[in-house]
C-alpha positions in Angstrom: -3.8 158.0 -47.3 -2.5 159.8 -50.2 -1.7 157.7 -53.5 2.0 158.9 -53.5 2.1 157.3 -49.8 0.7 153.8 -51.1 2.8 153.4 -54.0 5.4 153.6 -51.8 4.4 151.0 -49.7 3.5 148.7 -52.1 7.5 149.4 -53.5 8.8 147.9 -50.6 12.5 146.6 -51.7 13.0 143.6 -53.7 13.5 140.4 -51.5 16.8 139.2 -53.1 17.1 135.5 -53.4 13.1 134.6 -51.7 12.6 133.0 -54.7 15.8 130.8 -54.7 15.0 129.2 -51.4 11.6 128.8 -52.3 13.1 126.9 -55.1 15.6 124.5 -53.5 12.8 123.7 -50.9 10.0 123.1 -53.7 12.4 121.1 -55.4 13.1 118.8 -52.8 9.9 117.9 -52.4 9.1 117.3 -56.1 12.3 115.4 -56.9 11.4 113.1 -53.5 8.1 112.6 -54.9 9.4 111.9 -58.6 11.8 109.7 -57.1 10.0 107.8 -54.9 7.0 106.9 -57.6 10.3 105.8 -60.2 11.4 103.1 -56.9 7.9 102.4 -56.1 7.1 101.3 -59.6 10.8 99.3 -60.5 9.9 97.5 -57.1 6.2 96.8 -57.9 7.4 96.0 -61.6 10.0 92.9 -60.3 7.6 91.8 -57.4 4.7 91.4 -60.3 7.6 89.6 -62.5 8.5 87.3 -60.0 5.1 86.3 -58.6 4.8 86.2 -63.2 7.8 83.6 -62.9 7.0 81.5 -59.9 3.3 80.9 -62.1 5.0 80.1 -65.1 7.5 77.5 -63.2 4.6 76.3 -61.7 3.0 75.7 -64.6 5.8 73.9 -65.7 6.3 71.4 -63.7 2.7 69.6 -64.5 4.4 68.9 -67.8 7.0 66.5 -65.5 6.0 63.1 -66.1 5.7 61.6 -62.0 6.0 58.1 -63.2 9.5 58.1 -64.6 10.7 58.1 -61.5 11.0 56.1 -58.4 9.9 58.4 -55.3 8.8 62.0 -54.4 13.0 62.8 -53.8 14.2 62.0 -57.3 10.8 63.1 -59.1 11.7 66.7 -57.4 14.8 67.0 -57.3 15.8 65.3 -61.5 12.3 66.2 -63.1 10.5 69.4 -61.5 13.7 71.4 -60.3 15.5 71.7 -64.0 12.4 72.4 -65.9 11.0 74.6 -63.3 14.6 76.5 -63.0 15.0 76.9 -66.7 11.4 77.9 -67.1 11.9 80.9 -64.4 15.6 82.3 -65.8 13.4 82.5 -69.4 10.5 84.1 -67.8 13.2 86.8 -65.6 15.6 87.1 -69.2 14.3 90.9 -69.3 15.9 91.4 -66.1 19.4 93.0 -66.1 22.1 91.1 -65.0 22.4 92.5 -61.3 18.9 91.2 -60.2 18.8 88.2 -62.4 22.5 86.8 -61.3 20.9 87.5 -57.8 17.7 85.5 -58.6 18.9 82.6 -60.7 22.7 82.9 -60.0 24.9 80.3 -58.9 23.8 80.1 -55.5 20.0 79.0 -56.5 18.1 80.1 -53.5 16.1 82.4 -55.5 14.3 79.7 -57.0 13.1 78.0 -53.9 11.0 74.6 -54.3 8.8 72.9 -51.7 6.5 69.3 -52.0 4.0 69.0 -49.7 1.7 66.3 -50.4 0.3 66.5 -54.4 1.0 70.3 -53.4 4.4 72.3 -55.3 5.1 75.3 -54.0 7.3 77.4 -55.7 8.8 80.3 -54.7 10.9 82.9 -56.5 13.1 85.5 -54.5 15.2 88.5 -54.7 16.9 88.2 -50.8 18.2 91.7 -49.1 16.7 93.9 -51.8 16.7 96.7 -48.9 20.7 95.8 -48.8 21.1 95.2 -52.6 18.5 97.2 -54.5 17.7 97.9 -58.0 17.9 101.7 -57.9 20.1 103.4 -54.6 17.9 104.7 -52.0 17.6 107.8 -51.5 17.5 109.4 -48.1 15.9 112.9 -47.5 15.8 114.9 -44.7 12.3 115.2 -42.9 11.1 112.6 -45.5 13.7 109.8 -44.8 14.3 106.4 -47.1 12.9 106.6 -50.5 11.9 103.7 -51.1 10.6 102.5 -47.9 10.8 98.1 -49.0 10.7 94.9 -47.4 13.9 93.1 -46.6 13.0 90.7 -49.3 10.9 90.5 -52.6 9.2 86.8 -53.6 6.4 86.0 -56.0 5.0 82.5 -54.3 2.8 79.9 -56.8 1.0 76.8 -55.4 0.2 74.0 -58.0 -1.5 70.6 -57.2 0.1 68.5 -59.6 
């Protein structure tokens, strides 16, 4: 082969737009990935705050003197639950006002308390977090939901008081 002949094969013609697609596709995939460690890490941030929050309630609650009241009921429900409560919504006050309204709002089952024996269990929960969530999901073709989450997020503590 002559080297007239192979420079003009190796000056085929310009592949117009190639590097456009190649683009759009690559950047699908980066921005997926980008986007999915950003969920990953809000969702593993408030799942480490709130199992954070259910310890510190815990904690709380052996401050509680049992004696000043009269049964298991009252010490629960008029000792443990408003210092345990008011301990949590300080321990969540970083929170923005969506997931904390959802946690400690009005409806109080994101604090959840349980007495078993000596045994306080104390449970703190962000409900329908797939239905509610922090940041929107993000659905991608091929990929699918970004962030793939449980239905609910809790951080549980068990004290023996």
């Amino acid at each position: 082969m002559t080297s007239k002949r192979m420079s003009d094969l190796l000056r085929s013609k310009p592949q117009k737009g190639a590097v456009a697609i190649e683009f759009a596709m690559l950047f699908l995939l980066f921005f997926g990935l980008f986007y999915a460690m950003v969920s990953y890490a809000v969702v593993m941030l408030m799942q480490s705050a709130f199992v954070h929050a259910a310890e510190e309630g815990a904690r709380a609650a052996i401050a509680v003197d049992r004696l000043a009241y009269a049964n298991n009921a009252a010490y629960l429900g008029n000792g443990v639950d408003p210092q345990v409560r008011r301990v949590v919504g300080n321990a969540l006050g970083w929170l923005p006002a969506k997931p904390r309204g959802k946690v400690l709002g009005t409806g109080g089952n994101g604090v959840q308390l349980s007495m078993n024996g000596n045994q306080l269990t104390v449970r703190v929960v962000y409900s329908n977090y797939a239905s509610d969530p922090v940041l929107p999901m993000l659905i991608l073709p091929v990929i699918g939901q970004i962030p793939k989450v449980p239905a609910d997020l809790a951080g549980v503590a068990v004290v023996e008081l």
